[in-house]
C-alpha positions as CSV (number, residue, x, y, z in Angstrom):
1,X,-41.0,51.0,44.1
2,X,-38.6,51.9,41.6
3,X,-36.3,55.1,41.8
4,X,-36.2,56.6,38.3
5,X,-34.1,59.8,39.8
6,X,-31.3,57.2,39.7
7,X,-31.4,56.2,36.3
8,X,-28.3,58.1,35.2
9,X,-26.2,56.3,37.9
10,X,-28.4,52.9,37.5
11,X,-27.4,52.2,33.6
12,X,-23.7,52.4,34.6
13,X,-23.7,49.2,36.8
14,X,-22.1,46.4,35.9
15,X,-24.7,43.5,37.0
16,X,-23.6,39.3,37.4
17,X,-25.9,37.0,35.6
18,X,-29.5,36.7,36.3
19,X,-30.0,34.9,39.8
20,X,-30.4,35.5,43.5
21,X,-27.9,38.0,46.1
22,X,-27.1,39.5,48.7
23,X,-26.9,42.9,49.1
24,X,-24.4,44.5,52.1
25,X,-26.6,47.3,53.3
26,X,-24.6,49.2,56.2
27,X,-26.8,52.4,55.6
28,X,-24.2,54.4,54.3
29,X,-25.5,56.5,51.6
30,X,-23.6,53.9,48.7
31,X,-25.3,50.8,49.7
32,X,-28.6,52.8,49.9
33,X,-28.3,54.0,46.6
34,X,-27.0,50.4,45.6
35,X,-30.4,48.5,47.4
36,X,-32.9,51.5,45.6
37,X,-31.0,51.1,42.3
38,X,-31.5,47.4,42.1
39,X,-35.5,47.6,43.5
40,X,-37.6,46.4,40.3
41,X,-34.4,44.8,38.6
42,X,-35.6,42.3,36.2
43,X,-31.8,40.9,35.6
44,X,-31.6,39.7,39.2
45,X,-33.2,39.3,42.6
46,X,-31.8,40.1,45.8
47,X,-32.3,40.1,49.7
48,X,-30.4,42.5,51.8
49,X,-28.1,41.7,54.8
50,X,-26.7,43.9,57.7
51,X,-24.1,43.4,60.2
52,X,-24.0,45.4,63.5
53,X,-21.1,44.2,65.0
54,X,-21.7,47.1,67.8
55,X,-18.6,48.9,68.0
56,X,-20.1,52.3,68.2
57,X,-22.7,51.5,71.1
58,X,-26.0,53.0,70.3
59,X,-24.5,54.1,66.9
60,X,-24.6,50.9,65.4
61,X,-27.8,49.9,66.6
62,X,-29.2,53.4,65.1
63,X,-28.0,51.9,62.1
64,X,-29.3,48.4,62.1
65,X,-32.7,50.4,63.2
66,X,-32.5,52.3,59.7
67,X,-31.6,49.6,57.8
68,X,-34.8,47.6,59.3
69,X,-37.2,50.5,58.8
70,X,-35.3,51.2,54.9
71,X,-36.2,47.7,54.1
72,X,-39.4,47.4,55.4
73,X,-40.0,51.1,53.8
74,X,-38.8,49.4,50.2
75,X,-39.9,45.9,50.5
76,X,-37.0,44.3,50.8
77,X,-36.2,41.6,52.9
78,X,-33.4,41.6,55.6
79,X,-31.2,39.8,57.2
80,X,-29.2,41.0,60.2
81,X,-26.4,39.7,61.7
82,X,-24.3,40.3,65.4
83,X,-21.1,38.8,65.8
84,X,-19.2,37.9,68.2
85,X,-15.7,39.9,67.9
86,X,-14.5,37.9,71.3
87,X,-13.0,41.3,72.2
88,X,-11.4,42.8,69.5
89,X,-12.5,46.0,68.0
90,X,-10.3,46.8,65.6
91,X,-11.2,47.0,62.1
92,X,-9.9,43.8,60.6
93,X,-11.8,42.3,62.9
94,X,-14.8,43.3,61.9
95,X,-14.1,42.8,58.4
96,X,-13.2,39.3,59.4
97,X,-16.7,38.6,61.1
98,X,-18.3,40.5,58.6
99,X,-17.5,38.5,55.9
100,X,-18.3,35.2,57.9
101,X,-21.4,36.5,58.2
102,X,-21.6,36.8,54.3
103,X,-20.3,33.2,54.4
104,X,-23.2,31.7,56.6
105,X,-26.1,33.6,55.0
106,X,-24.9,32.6,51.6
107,X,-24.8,28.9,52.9
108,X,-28.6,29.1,54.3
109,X,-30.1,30.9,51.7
110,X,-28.2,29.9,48.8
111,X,-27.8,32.9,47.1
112,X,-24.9,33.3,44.6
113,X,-23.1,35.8,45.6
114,X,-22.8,39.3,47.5
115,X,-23.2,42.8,46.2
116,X,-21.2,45.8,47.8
117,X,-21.5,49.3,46.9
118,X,-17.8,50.1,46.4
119,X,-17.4,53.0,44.4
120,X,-15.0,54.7,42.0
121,X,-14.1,56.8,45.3
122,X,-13.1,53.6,47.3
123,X,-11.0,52.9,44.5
124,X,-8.6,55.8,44.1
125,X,-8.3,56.0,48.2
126,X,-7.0,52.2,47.8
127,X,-4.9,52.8,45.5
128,X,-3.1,55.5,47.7
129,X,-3.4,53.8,50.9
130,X,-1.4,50.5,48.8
131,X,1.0,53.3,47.1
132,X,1.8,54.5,50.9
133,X,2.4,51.4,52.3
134,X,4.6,50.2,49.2
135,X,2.1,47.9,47.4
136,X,3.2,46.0,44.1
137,X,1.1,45.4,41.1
138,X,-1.2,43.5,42.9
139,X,-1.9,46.0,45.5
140,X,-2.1,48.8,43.2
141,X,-4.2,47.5,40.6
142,X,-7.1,47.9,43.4
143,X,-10.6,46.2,43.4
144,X,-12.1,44.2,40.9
145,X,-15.7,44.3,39.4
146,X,-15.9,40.6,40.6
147,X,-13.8,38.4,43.2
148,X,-13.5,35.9,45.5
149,X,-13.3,35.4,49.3
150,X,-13.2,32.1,50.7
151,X,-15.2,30.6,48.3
152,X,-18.1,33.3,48.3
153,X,-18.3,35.5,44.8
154,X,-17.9,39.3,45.7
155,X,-19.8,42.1,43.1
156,X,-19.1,45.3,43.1
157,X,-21.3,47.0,41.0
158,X,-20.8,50.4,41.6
159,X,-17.2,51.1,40.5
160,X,-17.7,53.4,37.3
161,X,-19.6,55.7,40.0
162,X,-18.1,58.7,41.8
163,X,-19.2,58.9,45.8
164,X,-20.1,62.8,45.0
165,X,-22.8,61.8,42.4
166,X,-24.3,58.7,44.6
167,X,-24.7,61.3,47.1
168,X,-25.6,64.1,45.1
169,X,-28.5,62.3,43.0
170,X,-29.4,61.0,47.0
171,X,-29.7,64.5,48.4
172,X,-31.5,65.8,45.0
173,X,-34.6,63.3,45.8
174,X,-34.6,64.0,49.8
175,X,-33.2,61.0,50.3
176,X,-31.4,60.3,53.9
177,X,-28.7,57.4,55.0
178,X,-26.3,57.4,58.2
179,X,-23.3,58.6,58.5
180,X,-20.6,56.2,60.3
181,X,-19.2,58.9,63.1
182,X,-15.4,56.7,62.7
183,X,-15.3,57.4,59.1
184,X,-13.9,61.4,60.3
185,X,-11.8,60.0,62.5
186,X,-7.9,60.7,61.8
187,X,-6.5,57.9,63.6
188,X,-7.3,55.4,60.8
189,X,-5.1,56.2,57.4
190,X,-7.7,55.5,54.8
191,X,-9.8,58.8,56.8
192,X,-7.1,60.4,56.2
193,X,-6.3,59.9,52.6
194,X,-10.4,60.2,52.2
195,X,-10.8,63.3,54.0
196,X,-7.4,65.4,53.8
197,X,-5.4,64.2,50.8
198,X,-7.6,63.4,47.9
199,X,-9.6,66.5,48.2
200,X,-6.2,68.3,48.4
201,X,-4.8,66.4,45.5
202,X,-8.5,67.4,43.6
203,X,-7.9,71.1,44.4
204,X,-4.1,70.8,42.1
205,X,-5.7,68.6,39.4
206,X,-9.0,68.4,39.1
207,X,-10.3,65.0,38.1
208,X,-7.3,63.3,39.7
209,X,-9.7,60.6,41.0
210,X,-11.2,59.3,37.8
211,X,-7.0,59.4,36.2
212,X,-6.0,57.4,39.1
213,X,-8.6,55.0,38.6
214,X,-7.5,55.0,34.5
215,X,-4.0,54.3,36.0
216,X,-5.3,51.5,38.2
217,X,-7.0,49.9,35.2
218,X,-3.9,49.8,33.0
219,X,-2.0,48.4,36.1
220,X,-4.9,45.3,36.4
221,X,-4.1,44.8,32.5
222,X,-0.5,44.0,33.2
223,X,-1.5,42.5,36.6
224,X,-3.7,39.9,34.5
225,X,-0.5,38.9,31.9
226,X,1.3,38.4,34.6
227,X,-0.6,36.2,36.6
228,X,-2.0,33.9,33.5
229,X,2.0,33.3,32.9
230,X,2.8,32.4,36.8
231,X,-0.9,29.8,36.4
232,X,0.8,27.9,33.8
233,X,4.3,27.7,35.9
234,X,2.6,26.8,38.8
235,X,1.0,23.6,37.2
236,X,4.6,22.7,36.2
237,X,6.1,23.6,39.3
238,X,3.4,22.5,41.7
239,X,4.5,18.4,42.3
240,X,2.3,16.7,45.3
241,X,2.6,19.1,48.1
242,X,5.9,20.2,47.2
243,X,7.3,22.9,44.3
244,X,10.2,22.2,42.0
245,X,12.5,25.1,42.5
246,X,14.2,24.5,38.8
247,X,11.3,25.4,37.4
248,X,11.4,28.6,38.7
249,X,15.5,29.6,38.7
250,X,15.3,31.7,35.8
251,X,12.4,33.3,36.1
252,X,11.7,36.9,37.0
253,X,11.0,37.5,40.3
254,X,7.7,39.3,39.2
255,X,6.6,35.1,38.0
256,X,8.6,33.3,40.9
257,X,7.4,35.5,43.9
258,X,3.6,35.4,42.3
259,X,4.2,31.3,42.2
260,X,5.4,31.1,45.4
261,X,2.7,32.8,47.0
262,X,0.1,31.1,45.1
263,X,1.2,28.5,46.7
264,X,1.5,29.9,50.0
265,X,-2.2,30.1,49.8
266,X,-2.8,26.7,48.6
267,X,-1.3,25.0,51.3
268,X,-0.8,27.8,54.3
269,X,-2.9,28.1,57.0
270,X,-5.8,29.8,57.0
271,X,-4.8,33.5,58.1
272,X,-7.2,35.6,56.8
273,X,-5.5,38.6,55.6
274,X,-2.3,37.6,56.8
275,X,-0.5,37.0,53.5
276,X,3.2,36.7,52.5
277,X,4.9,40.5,52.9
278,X,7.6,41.5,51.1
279,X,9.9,40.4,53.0
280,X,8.8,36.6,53.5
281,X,8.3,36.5,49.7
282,X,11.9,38.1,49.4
283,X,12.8,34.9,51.9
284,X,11.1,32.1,49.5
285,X,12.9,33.7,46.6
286,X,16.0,33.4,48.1
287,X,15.6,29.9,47.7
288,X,15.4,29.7,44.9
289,X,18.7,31.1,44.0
290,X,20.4,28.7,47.2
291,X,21.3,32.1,48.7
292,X,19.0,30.3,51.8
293,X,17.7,27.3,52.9
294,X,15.3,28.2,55.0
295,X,12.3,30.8,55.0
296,X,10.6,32.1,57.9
297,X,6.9,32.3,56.8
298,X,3.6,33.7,59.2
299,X,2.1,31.3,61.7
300,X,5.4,29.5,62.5
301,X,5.5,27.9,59.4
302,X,8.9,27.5,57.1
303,X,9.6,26.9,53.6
304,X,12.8,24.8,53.1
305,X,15.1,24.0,50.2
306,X,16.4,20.6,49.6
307,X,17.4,19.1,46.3
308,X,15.4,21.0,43.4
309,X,12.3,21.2,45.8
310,X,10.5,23.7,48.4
311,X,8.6,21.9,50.8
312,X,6.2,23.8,54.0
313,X,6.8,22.9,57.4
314,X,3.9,23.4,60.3
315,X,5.0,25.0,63.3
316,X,6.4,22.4,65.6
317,X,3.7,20.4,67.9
318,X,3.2,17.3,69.8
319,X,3.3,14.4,67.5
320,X,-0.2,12.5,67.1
321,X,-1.7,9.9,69.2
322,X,-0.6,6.3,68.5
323,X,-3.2,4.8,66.6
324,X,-3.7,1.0,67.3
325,X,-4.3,-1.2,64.0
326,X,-7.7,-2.9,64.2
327,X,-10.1,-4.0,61.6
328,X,-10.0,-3.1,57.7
329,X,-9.2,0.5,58.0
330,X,-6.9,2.3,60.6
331,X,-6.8,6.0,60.2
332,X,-4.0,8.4,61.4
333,X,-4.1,11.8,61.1
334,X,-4.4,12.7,57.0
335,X,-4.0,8.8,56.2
336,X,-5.4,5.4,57.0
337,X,-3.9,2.2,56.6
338,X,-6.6,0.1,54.9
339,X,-6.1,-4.2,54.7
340,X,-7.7,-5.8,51.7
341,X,-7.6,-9.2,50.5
342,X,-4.3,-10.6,48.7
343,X,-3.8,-9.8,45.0
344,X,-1.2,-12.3,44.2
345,X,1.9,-10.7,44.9
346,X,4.0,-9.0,47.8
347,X,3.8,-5.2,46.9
348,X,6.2,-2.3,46.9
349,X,7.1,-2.1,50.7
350,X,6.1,1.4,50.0
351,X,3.1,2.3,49.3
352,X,1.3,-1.6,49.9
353,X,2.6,-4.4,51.6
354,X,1.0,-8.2,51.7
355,X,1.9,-10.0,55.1
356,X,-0.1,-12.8,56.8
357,X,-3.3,-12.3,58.4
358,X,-3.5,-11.2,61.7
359,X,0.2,-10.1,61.4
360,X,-0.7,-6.1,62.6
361,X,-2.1,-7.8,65.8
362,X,-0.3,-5.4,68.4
363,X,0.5,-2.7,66.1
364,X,0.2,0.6,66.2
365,X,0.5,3.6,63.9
366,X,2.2,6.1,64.7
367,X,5.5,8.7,64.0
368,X,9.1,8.4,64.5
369,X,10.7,8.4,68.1
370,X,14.3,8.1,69.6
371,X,15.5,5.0,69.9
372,X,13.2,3.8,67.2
373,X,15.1,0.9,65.3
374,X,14.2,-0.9,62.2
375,X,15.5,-4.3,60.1
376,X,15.3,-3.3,56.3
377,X,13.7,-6.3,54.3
378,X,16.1,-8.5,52.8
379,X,18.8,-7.3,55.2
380,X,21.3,-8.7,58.0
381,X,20.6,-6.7,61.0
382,X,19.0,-3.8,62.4
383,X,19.5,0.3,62.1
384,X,18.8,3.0,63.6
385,X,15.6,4.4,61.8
386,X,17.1,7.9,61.6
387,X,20.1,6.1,59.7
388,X,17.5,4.4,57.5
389,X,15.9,7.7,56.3
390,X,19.0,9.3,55.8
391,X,20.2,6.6,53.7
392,X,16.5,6.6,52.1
393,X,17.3,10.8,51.3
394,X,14.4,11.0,52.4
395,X,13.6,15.3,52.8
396,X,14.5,16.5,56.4
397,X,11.2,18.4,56.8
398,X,8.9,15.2,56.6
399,X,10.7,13.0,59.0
400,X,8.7,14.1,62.2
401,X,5.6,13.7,60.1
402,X,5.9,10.2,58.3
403,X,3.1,7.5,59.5
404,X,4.9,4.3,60.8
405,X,3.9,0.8,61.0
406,X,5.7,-0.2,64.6
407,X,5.5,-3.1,67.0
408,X,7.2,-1.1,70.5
409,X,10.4,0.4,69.1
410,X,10.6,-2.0,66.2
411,X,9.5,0.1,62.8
412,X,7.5,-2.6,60.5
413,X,6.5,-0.5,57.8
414,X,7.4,3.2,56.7
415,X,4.4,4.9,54.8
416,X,5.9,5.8,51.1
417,X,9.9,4.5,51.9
418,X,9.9,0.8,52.7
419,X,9.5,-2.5,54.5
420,X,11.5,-3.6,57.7
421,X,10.9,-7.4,59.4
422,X,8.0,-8.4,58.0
423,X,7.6,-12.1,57.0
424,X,8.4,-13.2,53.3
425,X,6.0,-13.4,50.7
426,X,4.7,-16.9,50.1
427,X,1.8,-18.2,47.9
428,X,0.5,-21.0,50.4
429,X,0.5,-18.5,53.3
430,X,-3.1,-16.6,53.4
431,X,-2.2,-12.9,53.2
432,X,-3.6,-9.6,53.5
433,X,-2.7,-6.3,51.6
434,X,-1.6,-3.5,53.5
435,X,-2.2,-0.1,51.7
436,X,-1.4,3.4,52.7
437,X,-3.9,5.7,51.4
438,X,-3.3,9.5,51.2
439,X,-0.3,12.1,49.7
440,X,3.2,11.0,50.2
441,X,5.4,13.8,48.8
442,X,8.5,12.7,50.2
443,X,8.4,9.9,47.4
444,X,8.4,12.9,44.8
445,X,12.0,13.0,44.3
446,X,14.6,13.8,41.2
């Protein structure tokens, strides 16, 4: 049925499009007032979804109870969710599982999005929390109406509302919700700035909620500028995997850091929130004034410097399997080798090669080793390979990660740089093309 003593709060929702959600319904009193706002909607439809990831014992399954008996109460149907948190109970964690959650019900039912009752509350705390911990414009411009997370589309409603009217109008109609026991507990900073400092900062200046949140909104605006100008640099900057550091020099470190860790994110690993700090984007800016050559960045990976471009390196690792060459397509970790019929002429020696058929008979794909030798095509004797790709200026950072064309020691091929012994081109011999399909960004140079 449809709550009409909400109305005053209900018209002051920002809604997506028409279509079918998700709504996070832990029981707190703001996703309660969020599910019996939405009930009899015409703009969109919407199933709920509860997580009790069962860090509070009997606690949290009091509160998947309410949630089951809310939305049988209201008509609603649920969907609820118990993760596995393989030990850890801290609350990243959750908010890690949570969201995966989020990410598997959207993918079985298809809806196109989640809703989440952050309020105008959760905004100003944010924004403190961030101020504390010595945020920058991104981390002090606080939430947005609508985001992103891994692909699924976050909406958040409820910002324009205080958490003292959802829970006033609430209490006015008799209405109940649970109360997450942790939420008073001191330990955790946000409780802190929720429970102690806001209502202190209230008692000096009344209203200092709603001007912080005023504050935050003139912070997103130049938030916004700023990031539509480091977009555009980093389509010019951005070549293959790699970025051109020149397009970057004179910058302001406000555009350079926010290109650099855009790009972080593009090709990091995945580390959930486990972004670039200060410091590491401090390190990657340092590059780009040579004052470094090397960045220390989260998960053992580096950033390095050579030339005018910044290239990621993985942590270090066993190199790959060998990979023996059989059939029309040999594949090898992020690229395959594939052999196609002759098109008339030799090839590049870099990225395609003709030789006879049956010439890869014996080969195997694979990376560099020591002791690995090769005879450049066209010339009198054989070098070391390491001499080779030196002599090729070929960046440092890919070396250890090149595919190779070998026979034993003996380097045949080397994906994206050249040819070593393989037989000359001739027109009456019947010959295959061999073609190295995937990204080489170590041909991406000045």
């Amino acid at each position: 049925m449809r709550h009409s003593f909400l109305d005053p709060l209900r018209v002051r929702l920002v809604l997506p499009d028409g279509g079918y959600y998700l709504l996070g319904l832990s029981g707190g009193a703001d996703s309660v007032a969020l599910l019996m706002m939405l009930i009899g909607n015409e703009k969109i439809r919407f199933d709920a979804i509860h997580v009790n990831h069962g860090l509070r014992g009997a606690e949290s399954d009091g509160d998947e109870a309410f949630a089951k008996k809310l939305c049988e109460k209201e008509g609603v149907r649920l969907f609820v969710f118990h993760p596995d948190l393989a030990g850890r109970n801290d609350e990243a964690a959750a908010r890690e599982a949570r969201y995966d959650c989020f990410q598997k019900a959207i993918s079985e039912t298809g809806a196109k999005g989640i809703l989440l009752a952050h309020h105008g509350d959760d905004q100003a705390e944010t924004f403190l929390l961030h101020l504390l911990r010595g945020a920058g414009v991104n981390g002090l411009s606080g939430m947005t109406a609508e985001s992103s997370w891994h692909g699924i589309r976050i909406i958040r409603p409820m910002l324009s509302l205080s958490g003292t009217e959802i829970r006033q109008a609430l209490r006015n109609e008799g209405v109940v919700w649970r109360e997450d026991s942790s939420n008073s507990d001191t330990r955790y900073l946000r409780n802190r700035i929720r429970n102690e400092l806001l209502p202190h900062m209230e008692s000096i200046a009344p209203g200092a909620s709603g001007r912080i949140r005023r504050a935050m909104a003139l912070i997103n605006g130049d938030r916004q500028v700023l990031d539509e100008r480091a977009d555009e640099l980093f389509q010019q900057a951005l070549k293959g995997e790699m970025l051109d550091a020149v397009c970057l020099e004179t910058e302001p470190k406000a555009i350079s850091g926010r290109v650099l860790r855009k790009w972080w994110d593009m090709l990091g690993p995945r580390l959930g929130e486990r972004g670039l700090n200060q410091q590491q984007t401090d390190a990657m800016t340092a590059l780009l004034e040579n004052q470094s050559r090397n960045a220390n960045l989260p998960a053992g990976w580096h950033a390095r410097r050579i030339g005018r471009y910044i290239y990621l390196s993985p942590p270090k690792k066993e190199p790959a399997a060998p990979v023996p060459v059989q059939g029309t397509e040999t594949c090898f970790t992020s690229w395959r080798l594939a052999e196609t019929p002759s098109q008339g002429e030799p090839g590049d020696g870099k990225r395609c090669q003709e030789v006879p058929e049956g010439f890869t008979a014996g080969c195997v794909i694979r990376t560099r080793r020591p002791g690995d030798r090769i005879r450049p095509f066209g010339a009198k004797g054989e070098r070391k390979l390491q001499d080779y790709l030196t002599d090729r200026k070929v960046p440092q950072p890919w070396r250890d990660r090149i595919p190779l064309l070998c026979r034993g020691q003996e380097v045949l091929l080397v994906c994206g740089v050249g040819a070593g012994n393989v037989p000359e081109w001739k027109q009456s011999v019947k010959n295959v093309r061999l073609t190295w399909v995937g990204g080489i960004p170590w041909m991406e140079r000045e």
